[in-house]
C-alpha positions in Angstrom: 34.9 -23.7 39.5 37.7 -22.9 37.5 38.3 -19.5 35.9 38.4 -21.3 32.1 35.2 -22.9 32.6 33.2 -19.7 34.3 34.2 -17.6 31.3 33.0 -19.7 28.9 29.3 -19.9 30.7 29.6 -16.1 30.8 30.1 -15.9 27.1 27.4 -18.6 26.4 25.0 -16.5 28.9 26.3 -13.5 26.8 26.0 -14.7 23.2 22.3 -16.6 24.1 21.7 -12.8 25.5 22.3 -11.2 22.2 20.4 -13.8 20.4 17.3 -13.2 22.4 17.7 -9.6 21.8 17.7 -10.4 18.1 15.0 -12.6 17.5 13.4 -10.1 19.8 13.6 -7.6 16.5 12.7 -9.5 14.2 9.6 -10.2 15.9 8.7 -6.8 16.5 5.8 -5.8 14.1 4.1 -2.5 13.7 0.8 -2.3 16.2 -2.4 -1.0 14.7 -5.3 0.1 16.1 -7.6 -1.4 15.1 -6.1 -4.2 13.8 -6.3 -5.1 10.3 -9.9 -7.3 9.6 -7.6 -8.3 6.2 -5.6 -11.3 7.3 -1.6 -11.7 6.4 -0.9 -7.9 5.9 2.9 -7.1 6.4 5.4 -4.5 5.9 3.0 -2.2 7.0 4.2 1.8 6.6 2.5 5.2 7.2 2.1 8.2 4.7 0.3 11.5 5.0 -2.3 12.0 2.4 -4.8 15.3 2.0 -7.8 15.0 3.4 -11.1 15.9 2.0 -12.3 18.2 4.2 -8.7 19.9 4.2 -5.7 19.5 6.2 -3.8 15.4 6.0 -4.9 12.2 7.2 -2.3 9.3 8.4 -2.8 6.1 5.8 -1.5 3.0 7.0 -0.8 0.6 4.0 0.9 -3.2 3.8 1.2 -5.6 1.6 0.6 -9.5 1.3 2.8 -11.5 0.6 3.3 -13.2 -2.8 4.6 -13.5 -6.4 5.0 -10.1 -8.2 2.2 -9.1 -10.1 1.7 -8.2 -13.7 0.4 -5.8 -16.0 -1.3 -8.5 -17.8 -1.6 -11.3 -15.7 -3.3 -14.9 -16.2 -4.9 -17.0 -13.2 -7.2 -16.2 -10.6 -7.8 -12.5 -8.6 -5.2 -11.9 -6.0 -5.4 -9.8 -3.0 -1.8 -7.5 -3.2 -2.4 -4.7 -1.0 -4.5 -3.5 2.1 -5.5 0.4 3.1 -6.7 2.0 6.6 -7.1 5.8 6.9 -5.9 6.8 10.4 -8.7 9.4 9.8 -8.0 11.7 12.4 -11.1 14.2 13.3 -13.3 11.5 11.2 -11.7 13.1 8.0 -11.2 11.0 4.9 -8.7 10.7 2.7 -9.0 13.1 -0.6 -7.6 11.2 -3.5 -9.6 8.1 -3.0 -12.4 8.9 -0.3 -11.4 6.8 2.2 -13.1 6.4 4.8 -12.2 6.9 8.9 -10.9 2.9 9.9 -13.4 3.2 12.5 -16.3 2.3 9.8 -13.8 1.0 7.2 -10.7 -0.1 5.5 -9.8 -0.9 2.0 -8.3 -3.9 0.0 -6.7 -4.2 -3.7 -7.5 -6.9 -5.7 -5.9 -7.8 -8.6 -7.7 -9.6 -11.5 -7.7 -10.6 -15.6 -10.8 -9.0 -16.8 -9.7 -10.3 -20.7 -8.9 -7.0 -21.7 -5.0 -7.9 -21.7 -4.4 -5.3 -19.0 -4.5 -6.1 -15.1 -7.9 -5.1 -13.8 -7.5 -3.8 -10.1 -10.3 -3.7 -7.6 -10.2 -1.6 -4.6 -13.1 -2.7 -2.1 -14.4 -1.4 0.9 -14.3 -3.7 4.1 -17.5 -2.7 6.5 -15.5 -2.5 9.9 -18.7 -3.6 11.6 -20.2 -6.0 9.5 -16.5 -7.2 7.8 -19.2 -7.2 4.8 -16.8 -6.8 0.9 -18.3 -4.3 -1.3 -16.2 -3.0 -4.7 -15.2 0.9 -4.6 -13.3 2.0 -7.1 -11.8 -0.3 -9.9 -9.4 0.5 -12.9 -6.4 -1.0 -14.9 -2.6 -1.2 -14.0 0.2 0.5 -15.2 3.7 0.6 -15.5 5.3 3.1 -13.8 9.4 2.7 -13.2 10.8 0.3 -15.9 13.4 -2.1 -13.9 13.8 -5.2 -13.0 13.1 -6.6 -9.3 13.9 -9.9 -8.1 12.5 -10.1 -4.8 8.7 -10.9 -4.2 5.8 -8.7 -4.2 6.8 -6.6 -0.6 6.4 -2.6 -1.0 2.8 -0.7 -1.7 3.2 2.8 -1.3 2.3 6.6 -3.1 3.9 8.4 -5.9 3.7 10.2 -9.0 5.1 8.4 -12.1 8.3 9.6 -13.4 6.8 9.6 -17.0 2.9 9.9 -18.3 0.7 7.6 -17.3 -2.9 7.2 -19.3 -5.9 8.0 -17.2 -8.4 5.1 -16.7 -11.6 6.7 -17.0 -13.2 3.4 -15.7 -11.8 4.7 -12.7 -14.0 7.6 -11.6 -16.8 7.3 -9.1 -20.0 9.0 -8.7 -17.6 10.8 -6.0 -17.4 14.5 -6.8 -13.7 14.3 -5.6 -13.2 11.6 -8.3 -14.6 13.2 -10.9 -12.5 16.4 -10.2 -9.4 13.9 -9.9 -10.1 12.9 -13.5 -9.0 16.2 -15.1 -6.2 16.5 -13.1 -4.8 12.1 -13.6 -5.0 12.7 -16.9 -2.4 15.2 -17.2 -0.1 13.9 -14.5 3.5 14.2 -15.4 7.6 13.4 -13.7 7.6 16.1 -11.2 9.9 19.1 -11.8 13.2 18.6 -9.4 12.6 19.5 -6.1 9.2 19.4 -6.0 9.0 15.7 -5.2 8.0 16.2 -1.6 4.8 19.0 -2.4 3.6 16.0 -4.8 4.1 13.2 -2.3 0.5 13.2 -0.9 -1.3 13.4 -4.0 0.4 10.5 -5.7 -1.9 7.7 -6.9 -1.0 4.1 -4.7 2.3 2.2 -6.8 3.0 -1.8 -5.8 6.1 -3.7 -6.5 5.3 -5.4 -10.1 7.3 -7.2 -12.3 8.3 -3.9 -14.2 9.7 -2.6 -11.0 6.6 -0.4 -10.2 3.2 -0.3 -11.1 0.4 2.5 -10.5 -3.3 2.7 -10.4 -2.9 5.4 -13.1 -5.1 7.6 -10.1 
């Protein structure tokens, strides 16, 4: 075999090497345990949040996949967002009570209740039974004022850079809701530098067509 024709099978054998070890990345997801009962959940990232019972829980949260949502949307409910609580030494998490993901996790509806604001629901999903119950519900808010051009692909937590008005339809008969109501309601921008004490008790944001929108929590 000649010299020309063995170097170019090395470099096909080479470049086909490199594309394997590409598509290899892009098809490497993030492994749960246990896996989401919520089906088409991506981008899936993990925060730190207190825990009731004291100390921080790991929260996994993800997305699925769509067109940005609205503050006052039209059409039918939309499922934006998806929750689990890592909920290490069967803690749960503080701000919302979420439970361990060994009895449940937690979508995020979003629907037009006719009020002219985005009514969000946030159920619980029975990890048994995969039974849908409503947990906590409220109405979205703007939170950063830009304007996005990518589809609906980031959930995450954070304080609002300006005032955002408490939903009172938001508290629970949970004692740790009704204590969060007092404290939502006078929720301003963080001072600099003080970003990072505040990141775990931020209320959930999602990719909007504002730029960012918040539960108001």
């Amino acid at each position: 075999m000649s010299k020309k024709r063995w170097g170019t099978i090395v470099s096909i054998a080479v470049i086909g090497a490199g594309v394997l070890v590409e598509l290899h990345a892009c098809a490497t997801t993030t492994t749960l345990t246990p896996r989401p009962l919520l089906e088409g959940v991506v981008g899936v990232e993990q925060f730190e949040r207190d825990a009731s019972e004291g100390g921080v829980v790991t929260v996994d949260a993800g997305v699925i996949p769509s067109a940005l949502p609205d503050t006052n949307m039209s059409g039918p409910a939309v499922t934006v967002a998806w929750f689990s609580n890592e909920g290490a030494g069967g803690k749960h998490e503080k701000q919302y009570g979420w439970k361990p993901n060994s009895d449940a996790e937690y979508d995020l509806v979003l629907s037009n209740d006719g009020s002219g604001r985005t009514k969000w629901t946030m159920n619980e999903i029975n990890r048994a039974t995969a039974a849908s119950s409503p947990f906590l519900s409220g109405h979205l808010w703007a939170c950063d004022l830009f304007h996005p051009t990518a589809p609906r692909r980031q959930v995450g937590f954070k304080v609002c850079p300006r005032p955002v008005p408490y939903d009172s339809g938001e508290v629970s008969s949970n004692r740790d809701a009704r204590d969060l109501a007092s404290f939502a309601r006078y929720t301003v921008a963080p001072e600099a530098g003080t970003e990072d004490a505040l990141t775990v008790l931020g209320p959930v944001w999602i990719s909007c067509t504002s730029g960012c929108c918040t539960l108001g929590r």
